[in-house]
Residue, then its C-alpha position, 0 to 999 in steps of 0.5 A: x498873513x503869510x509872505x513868501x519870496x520868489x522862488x529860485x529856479x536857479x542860482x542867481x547868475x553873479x556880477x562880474x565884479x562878484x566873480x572876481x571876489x569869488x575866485x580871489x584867494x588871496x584872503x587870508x579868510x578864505x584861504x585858511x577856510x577853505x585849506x581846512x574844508x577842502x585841502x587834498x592832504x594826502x595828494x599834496x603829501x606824495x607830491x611834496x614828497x617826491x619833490x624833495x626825493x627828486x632835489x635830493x637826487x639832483x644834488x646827489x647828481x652833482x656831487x659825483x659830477x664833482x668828484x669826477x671834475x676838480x675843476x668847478x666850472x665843468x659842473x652843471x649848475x644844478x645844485x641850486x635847483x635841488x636845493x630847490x625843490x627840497x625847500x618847495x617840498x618841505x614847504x608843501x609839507x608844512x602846508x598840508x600839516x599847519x595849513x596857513x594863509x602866510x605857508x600857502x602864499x610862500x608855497x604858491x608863489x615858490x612854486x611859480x618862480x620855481x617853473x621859471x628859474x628851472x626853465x632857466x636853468x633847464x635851458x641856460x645853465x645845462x647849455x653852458x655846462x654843455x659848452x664846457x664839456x665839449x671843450x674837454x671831453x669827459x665820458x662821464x661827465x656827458x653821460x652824466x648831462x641827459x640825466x641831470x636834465x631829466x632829473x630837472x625836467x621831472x622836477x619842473x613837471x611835478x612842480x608844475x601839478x603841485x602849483x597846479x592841483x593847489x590853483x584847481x584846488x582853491x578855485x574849484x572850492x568856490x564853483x562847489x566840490x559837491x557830492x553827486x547827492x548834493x546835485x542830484x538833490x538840486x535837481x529834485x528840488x525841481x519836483x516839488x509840486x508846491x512852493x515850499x514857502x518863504x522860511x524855507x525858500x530862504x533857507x534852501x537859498x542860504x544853504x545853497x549859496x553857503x555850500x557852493x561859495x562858502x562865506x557870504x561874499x557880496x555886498x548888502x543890498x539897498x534898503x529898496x531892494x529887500x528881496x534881495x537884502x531877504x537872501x543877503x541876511x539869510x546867507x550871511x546867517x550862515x557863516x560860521x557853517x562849513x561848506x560840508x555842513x551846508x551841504x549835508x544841510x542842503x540834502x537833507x531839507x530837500x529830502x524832507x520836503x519831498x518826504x512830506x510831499x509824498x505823503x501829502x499825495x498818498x492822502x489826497x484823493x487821486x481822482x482827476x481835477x482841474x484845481x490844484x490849490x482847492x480840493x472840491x467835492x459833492x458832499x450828501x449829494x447836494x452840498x458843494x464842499x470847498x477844502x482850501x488845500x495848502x496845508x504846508x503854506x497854511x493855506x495862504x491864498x495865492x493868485x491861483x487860488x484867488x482864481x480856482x475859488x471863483x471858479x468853483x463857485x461859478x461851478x456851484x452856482x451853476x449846478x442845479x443839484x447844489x444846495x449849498x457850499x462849504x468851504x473848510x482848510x485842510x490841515x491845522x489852520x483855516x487859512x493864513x491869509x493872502x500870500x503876498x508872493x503875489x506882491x514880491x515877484x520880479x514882474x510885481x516889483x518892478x512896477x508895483x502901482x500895475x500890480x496893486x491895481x490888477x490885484x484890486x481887479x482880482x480882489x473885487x472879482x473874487x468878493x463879488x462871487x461871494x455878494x452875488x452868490x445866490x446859494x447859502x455859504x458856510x465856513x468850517x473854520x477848522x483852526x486859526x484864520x487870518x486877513x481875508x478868510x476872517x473879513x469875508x466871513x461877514x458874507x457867509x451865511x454860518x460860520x462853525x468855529x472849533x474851539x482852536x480857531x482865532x481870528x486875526x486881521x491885522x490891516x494897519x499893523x501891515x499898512x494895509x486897510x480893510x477888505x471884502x466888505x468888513x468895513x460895514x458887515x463888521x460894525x454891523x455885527x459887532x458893532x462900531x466899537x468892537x469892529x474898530x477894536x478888531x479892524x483898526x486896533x489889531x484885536x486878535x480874537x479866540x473862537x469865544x470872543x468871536x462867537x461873542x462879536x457875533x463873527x461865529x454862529x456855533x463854537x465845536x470841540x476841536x477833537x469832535x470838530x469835523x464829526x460834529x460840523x458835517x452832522x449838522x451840515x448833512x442835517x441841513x442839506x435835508x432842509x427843502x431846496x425852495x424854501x431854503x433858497x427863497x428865504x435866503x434871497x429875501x435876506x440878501x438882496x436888499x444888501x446886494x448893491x449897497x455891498x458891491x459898492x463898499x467892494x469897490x470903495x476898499x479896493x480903491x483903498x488897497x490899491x492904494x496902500x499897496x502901492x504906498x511907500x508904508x506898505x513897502x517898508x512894511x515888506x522890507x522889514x517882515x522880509x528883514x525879520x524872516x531872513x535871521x529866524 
């Protein structure tokens, strides 16, 4: 059984109360987080810098004020904010050096009194200076003002984009100071023709998150809510990571997934079809050949495929030249089952009784092609098939198995309850022990002990595998089209209503768990355990 989360388009959009803990720096954690991460050292360097210069030059200022006024009171009162702006910059020194949360508090809120108190003193302590000198005129010392005005004028603006450069630094660290090739890797995510699967969709989320935000910030969600819980464990998996290192992460996962997309598409055939998730093709001019076509998902069976499998045997059924079809996977594995994204949806989440029952709908339709299907049926099971790929096989008319394949249904292990027929074609084949052992008991079998159960006709070499299997179906497609057709009919239809009957009854069933609260908690804690691999 394979399980995939809902894709994400985009990042989810955070609540306001999350925004506020996003932007709020006054956690030592954070702060010291992100002061080694991000902190623009060499910027902070030369403004804190020029800050202390310019205090120096202020109080050099004074000082020749002095000398040239004994009496006190003619002094522009400047010594105070030279003094200042030599603590502010050594202080933005010792900040780009230690980086500590205790520096970086003294320094930010140093440097907001700082604007204040040297607007004052721009505005107050020079007026007043002003006043005296009126009183007793002093060339020098009025020449002297305009400059030491400037010289605090100067020290507020650089003051003013030392606070500033380090309020943008901190904020934007948590709105993501990504790379040009981290965006560009965003918007090529968008490319991939497949959904990469539940693993990996988890992991690109955490790594995003971890990447743009830094350390998981947000609560845990509910136990009800175990998509969401699914992307809260697989971010906070990650942080003890940099947010440069989720980054490189992030662009390097995308890269290879659209590497294996590439060559996934060089090997496919180019030629026009109207499914996507099945390849389909007229083998030895009268066998319809079926590949299930997810290798990178094993193969899951989604909605999509559901529906294009139906289709394809309306076509097969339909084309009079067709003898017989043959349904394959491509890659290593058969079929991995359902994909029960078709269950975590938003749209299925929130009303999950509507979803169970138009998905029994689907799985009633899809089982039904096969009963009704009036052409004989064989499975290539080319490696390991799980769930419904396994129960269906009670349809077919051969089933030819390497000697890699395995069979697995594990129903009651996931709260759920035999399909497509199994529940009588399995008991009839294998008898009522054995079938209760594989359906009830979670028997996982190898290709021998399925050949032994009678699940498998014939057991081929793997590496011979594929020569092997199409020689014998190329073989039979030279049977007598007639005679072929004819003899199957009188083996399957007696069975025919009594097999949709047993249809309609499991689905009744499934709808049934998959609406129950077993079932549920079943996805939660598969969601749980995917999210901390």
């Amino acid at each position: 059984m394979y399980l995939a989360p809902e894709q994400d388009q985009a990042p989810p959009v955070p609540t306001s109360s999350q925004t506020l803990r996003d932007k709020s720096f006054f956690s030592k954690e954070k702060i010291e987080k992100n002061l080694n991460d991000n902190f623009p050292r060499t910027y902070i360097y030369v403004h804190s810098i020029t800050l202390a210069i310019i205090g120096i030059i202020e109080i050099v200022l004074q000082i020749i004020l002095i000398s040239f006024n004994i009496d006190l009171s003619y002094i522009s009162n400047g010594i105070w904010a030279g003094l200042f702006l030599i603590v502010l910059g050594i202080l933005s020194i010792l900040l780009a050096w230690k980086k500590t949360h205790n520096i970086f508090m003294c320094c930010y809120f140093s440097h907001l009194i700082s604007i204040i108190i040297i607007l004052i003193g721009l505005v107050i302590l020079n007026v007043v200076s002003i006043v005296n000198y009126n009183y007793e005129p002093d060339p020098i010392g009025k020449g002297m003002i305009p400059i030491n005005a400037i010289m605090l004028f100067m020290g507020m603006m650089i003051t003013q984009s030392l606070k500033i450069s380090q309020k943008n630094f901190h904020l934007t660290s948590f709105n993501a100071l990504v790379s040009k090739e981290f965006e560009d890797s965003k918007a090529r995510l968008a490319t991939l023709k497949e959904d990469p699967g539940n693993d990996v969709k988890l992991k690109l989320y955490a790594l995003f998150k971890q990447a743009t935000v830094g350390k998981c910030n947000t609560s845990k969600p509910s136990m009800v809510d175990f998509v969401g819980r699914a992307k809260w464990n697989a971010w906070n998996e990650l942080k003890s990571m940099s947010t440069t290192e989720a980054e490189k992460e992030y662009i390097n996962l995308i890269n290879e997934l659209l590497k294996n997309q590439q060559v996934e598409n060089s090997s496919v055939n180019t030629e026009p079809t109207k499914f996507q998730d099945i390849k389909t093709s007229i083998e030895f001019n009268n066998v319809y050949k079926i590949v299930l076509n997810r290798p990178s998902k094993l193969n899951a069976i989604t909605i999509k495929m559901y529906n294009e499998l139906i289709e394809a045997l309306k076509e097969a059924e339909n084309n009079p030249n067709v003898l017989m079809v043959c349904i394959t996977g491509a890659g290593d594995y058969y079929c991995s089952g359902n994909d029960l994204t078709n269950f975590s949806t938003q749209a299925a989440m929130n009303d999950i009784k509507k979803a169970a029952q138009e998905g029994g709908v689907l799985l009633e339709n899809f089982v039904n092609s096969f009963i009704n299907f009036p052409k004989p049926l064989v499975a290539l099971v080319n490696g390991p098939a799980v769930g419904i790929s396994v129960t269906i096989l009670g349809l077919f008319d051969m089933v030819l198995a390497s000697d890699k394949a395995t069979f697995n249904a594990p129903f009651t292990k996931i709260a759920q309850s035999p399909e497509a027929c199994s529940s009588y074609t399995f008991a009839k084949m294998m008898g009522p022990i054995k079938a209760a052992e594989f359906l009830l008991f979670n028997r996982k079998l190898t290709a021998q002990e399925a050949f032994e159960r009678n699940l498998v006709t014939e057991i081929i070499p793997h590496d011979a595998f594929q020569v092997t299997a199409w020689k014998k179906i190329e073989d039979f497609s030279k049977l007598p089209k007639e005679s072929l057709l004819e003899s199957r009919k009188l083996m399957k239809d007696a069975e025919k209503e009594v097999l949709r009957q047993i249809n309609k009854k499991e689905v009744e069933v499934l709808v049934g768990r998959w609406s129950s609260n077993e079932f549920v908690r079943v996805i939660m804690e598969f969601w749980g355990n995917r999210s901390k691999k």
